[in-house]
C-alpha positions, 0 to 999 in steps of 0.5 A, spaced: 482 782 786 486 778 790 487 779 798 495 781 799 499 775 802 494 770 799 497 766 793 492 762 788 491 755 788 493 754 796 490 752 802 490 754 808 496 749 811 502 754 807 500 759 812 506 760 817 505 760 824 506 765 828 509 761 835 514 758 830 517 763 828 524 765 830 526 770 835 529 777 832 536 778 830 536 785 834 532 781 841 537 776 841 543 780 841 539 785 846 539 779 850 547 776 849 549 782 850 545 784 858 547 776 860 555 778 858 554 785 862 551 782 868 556 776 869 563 781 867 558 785 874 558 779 878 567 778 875 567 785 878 565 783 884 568 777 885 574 782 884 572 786 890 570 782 894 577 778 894 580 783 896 576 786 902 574 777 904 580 774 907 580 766 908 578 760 903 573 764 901 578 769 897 580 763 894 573 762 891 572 770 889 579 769 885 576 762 882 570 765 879 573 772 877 578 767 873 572 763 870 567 766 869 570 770 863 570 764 860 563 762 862 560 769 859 565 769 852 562 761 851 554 764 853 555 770 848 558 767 843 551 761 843 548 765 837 542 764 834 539 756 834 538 753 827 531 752 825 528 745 826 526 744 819 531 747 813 524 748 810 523 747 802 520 751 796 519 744 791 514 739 794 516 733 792 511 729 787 510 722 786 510 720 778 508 713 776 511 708 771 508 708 765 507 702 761 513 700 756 510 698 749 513 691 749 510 689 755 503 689 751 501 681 748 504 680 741 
């Protein structure tokens, strides 16, 4: 009897790694979404602190209060990478030329 998640004529070099393996969609989305919501946080305090702050340093609060919104969609919205390799079912093989009849000696 075969062993599960083993197929005949195979070695052991078609056995995908585990530390190749790419994260989790719903991990990656988890992590997105607290990188987005700990940089709105930081927006809000920026607002606040716009306001209880007098000086240049308001001017900085209100700078990063406006930027930062740009900064968390672009982060956000940097989803998943593409894997290194696309990877492929077909292994290519090399197929020799054959011998023409006429190449023979007359």
């Amino acid at each position: 009897m075969r062993r599960p998640g083993r197929a005949r004529g195979r070695g052991t070099s078609d056995v995908p790694r585990i530390t190749s393996a790419r994260e989790p969609l719903s991990d990656d989305l988890s992590r997105r979404t607290r990188r987005y919501l700990i940089q709105m946080g930081i927006r809000v305090v920026c607002f606040i602190g716009a306001v209880l702050v007098d000086g240049w340093f308001r001017w900085v609060l209100v700078a990063g209060a406006v930027v930062l919104p740009y900064v968390a969609v672009v982060l956000a919205n940097a989803g998943r990478t593409r894997g290194e390799e696309a990877g492929t079912f077909v292994e290519p093989r090399h197929i020799e030329a054959g011998k023409d009849e006429d190449d023979g000696e007359h």
